[in-house]
C-alpha positions as semicolon CSV with decimal commas, in nm:
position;residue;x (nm);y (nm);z (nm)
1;X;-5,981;0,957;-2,640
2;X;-5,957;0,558;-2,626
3;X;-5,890;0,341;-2,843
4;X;-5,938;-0,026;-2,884
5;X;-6,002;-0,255;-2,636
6;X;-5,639;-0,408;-2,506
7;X;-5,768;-0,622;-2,262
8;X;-5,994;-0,822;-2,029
9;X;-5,805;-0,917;-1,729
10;X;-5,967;-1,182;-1,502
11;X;-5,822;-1,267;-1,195
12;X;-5,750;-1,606;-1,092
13;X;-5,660;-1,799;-0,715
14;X;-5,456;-2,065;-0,942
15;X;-5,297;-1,926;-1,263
16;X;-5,176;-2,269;-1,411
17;X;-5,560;-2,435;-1,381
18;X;-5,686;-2,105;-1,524
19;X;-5,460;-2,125;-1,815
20;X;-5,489;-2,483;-1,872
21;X;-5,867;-2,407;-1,880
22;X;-5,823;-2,173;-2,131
23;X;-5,585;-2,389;-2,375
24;X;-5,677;-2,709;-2,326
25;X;-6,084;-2,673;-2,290
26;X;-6,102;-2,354;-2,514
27;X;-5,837;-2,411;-2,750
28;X;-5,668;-2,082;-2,681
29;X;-5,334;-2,009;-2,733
30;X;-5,143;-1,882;-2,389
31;X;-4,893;-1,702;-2,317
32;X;-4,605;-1,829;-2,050
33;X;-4,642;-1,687;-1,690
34;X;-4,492;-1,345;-1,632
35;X;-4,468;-1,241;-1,289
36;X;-4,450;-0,870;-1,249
37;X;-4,348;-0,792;-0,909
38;X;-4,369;-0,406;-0,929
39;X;-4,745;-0,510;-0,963
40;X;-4,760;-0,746;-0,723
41;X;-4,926;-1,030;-0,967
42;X;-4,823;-1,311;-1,251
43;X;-5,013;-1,265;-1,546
44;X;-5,039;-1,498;-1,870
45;X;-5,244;-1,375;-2,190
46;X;-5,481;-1,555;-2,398
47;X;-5,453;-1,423;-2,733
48;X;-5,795;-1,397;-2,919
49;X;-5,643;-1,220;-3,204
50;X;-5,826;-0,875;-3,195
51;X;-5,773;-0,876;-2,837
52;X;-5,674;-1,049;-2,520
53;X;-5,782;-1,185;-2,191
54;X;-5,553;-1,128;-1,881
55;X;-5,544;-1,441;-1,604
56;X;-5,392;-1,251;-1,322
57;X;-5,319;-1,409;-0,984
58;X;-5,149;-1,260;-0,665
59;X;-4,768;-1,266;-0,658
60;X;-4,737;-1,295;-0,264
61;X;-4,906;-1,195;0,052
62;X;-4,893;-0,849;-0,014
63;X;-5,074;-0,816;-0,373
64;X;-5,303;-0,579;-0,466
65;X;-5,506;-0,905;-0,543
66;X;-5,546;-1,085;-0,182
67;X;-5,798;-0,880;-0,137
68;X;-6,026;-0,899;-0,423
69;X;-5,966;-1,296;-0,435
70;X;-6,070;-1,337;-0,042
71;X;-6,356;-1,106;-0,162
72;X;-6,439;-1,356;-0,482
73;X;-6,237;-1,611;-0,387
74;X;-6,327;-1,862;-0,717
75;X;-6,203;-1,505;-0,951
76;X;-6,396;-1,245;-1,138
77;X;-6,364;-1,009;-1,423
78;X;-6,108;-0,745;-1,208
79;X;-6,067;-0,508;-1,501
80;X;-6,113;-0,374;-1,874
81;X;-5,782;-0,204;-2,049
82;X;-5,823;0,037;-2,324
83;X;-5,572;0,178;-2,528
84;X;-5,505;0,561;-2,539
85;X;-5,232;0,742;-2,804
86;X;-5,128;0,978;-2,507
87;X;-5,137;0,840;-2,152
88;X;-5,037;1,183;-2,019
89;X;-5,301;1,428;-2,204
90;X;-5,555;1,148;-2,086
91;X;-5,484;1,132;-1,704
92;X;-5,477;1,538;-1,741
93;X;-5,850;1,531;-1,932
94;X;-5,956;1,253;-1,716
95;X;-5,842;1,460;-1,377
96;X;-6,015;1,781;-1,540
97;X;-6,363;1,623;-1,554
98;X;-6,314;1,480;-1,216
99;X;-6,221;1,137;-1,292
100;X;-5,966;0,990;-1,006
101;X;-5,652;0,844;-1,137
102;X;-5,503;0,596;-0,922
103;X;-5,150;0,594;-0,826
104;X;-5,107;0,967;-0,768
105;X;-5,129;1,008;-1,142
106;X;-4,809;0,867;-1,244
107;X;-4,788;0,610;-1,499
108;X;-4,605;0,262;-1,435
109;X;-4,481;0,014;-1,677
110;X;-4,754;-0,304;-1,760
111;X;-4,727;-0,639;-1,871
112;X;-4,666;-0,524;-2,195
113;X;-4,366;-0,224;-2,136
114;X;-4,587;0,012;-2,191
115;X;-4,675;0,338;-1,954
116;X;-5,012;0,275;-1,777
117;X;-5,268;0,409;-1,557
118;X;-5,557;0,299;-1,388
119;X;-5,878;0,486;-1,308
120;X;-6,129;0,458;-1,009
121;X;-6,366;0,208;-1,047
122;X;-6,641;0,418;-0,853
123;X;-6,602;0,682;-1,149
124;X;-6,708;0,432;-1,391
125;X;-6,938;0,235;-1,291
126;X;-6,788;0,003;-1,037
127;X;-6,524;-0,101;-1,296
128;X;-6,136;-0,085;-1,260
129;X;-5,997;0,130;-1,615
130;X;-5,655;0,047;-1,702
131;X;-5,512;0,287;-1,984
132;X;-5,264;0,173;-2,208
133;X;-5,041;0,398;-2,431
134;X;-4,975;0,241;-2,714
């Protein structure tokens, strides 16, 4: 049912020193901030080629992010995206087996305009799945 690996997204208390870390220690090119306020965060990508790495950071006091941030507040690895062909089949196999999708099961537009989910982290084993269609 997935496919690739889309993304690792990290999240950040200060986007613009995480991405500067990323370009200007690790050579990486980065994307330009892209605040996504249905989401509640600004994200810039780190483009490894194969794959990417997600800097999120909270847009506002009421992001999803606040949270997790006064929980780790230097950042941690927040969650892994993997692409699936059909977003809809795979919430309804996912939901079959007992997996929880988040969101009441309906898919939102990401970063990248594409329809995606996200999945419980205590159904896999304390990590955050985001689902891409692609």
């Amino acid at each position: 049912m997935i496919g690739r690996l889309n993304h690792v997204a990290i999240a950040v208390p200060d986007l613009e020193a995480a991405a500067a870390r990323y370009r200007d220690r690790l050579g990486a090119a980065v994307s330009a901030p892209l605040p996504l306020p249905e989401h509640g965060v600004t994200v810039v990508f780190v483009d490894l080629g194969n794959s990417k790495v997600e800097l999120i950071s909270p847009l506002g006091a009421k992001s999803p992010l606040v949270r997790f941030l006064d929980e780790h507040p230097r950042g941690g690895l927040h969650h892994v995206c993997y692409e699936v062909g059909d977003l809809r089949a795979a919430a309804t196999r996912l939901q079959a087996s007992g997996a929880r999708v988040l969101g009441g099961g309906e898919p939102r537009t990401g970063a990248h305009g594409r329809p995606v989910l996200f999945l419980h982290p205590a159904d896999f084993n304390g990590t955050l799945i985001e689902l891409e269609e692609v």
